[in-house]
C-alpha positions in Angstrom: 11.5 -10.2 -64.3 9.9 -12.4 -61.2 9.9 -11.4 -57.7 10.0 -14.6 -57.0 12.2 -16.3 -53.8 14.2 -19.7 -54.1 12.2 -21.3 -51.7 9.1 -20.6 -54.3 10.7 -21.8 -57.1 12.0 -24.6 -54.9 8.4 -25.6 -54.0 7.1 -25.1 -57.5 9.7 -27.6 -58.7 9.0 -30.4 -56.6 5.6 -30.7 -57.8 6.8 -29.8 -62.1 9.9 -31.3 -61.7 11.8 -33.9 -58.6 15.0 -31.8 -59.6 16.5 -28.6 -58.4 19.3 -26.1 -59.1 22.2 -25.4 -56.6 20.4 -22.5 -55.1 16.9 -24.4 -55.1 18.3 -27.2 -52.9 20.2 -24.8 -50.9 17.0 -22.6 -49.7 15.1 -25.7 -49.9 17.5 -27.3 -47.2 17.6 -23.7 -45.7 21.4 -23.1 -45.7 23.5 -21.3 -48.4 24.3 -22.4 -51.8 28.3 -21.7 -50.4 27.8 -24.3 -47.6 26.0 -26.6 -50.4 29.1 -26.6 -53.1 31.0 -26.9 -50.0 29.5 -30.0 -48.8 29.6 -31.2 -52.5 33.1 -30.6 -53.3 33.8 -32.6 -49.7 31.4 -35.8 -50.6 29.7 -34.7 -47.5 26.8 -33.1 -49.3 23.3 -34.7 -50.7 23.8 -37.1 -53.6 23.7 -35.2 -56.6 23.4 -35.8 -60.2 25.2 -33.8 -63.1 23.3 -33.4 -66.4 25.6 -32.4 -69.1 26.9 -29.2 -67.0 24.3 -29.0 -64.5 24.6 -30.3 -61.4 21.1 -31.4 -60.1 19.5 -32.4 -56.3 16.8 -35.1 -56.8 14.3 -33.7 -53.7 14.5 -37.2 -52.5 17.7 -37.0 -52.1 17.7 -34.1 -50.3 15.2 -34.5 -47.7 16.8 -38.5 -47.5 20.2 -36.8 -46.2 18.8 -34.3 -44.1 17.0 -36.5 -42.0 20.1 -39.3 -42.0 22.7 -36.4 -41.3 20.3 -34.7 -38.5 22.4 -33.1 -35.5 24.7 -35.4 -36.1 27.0 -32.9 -37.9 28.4 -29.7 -36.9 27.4 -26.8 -39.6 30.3 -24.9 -40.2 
């Protein structure tokens, strides 16, 4: 087993892979993978993309709505 932290495998995968898991995004963005299905579930979330039964965060995504949602938003 790895010792390894989300925001590790987070960084790993954007140079392997532009796509991260639930949890990835969610350290990656540096809030919890809660507030992330949360947002999801609300449409207020990061576009995401389901393949088969994984839902996936393209890091463009990601860093796309973070800068567009800013401190516009009240984190809850």
């Amino acid at each position: 087993m790895q010792d390894d932290t989300d925001i590790d495998r987070a960084g790993r995968a954007k140079r392997g892979s532009p796509f991260l898991t639930t949890d990835q995004a969610a350290a990656y963005l540096k809030i919890s993978a809660k507030s992330l299905k949360r947002l999801r579930r609300d449409g207020k979330g990061p576009a995401f993309r389901r393949h088969c039964r994984f839902v996936q965060y393209h890091i463009d995504d990601l860093d796309s709505w973070s800068r567009d949602s800013g401190a516009q938003e009240k984190c809850q």
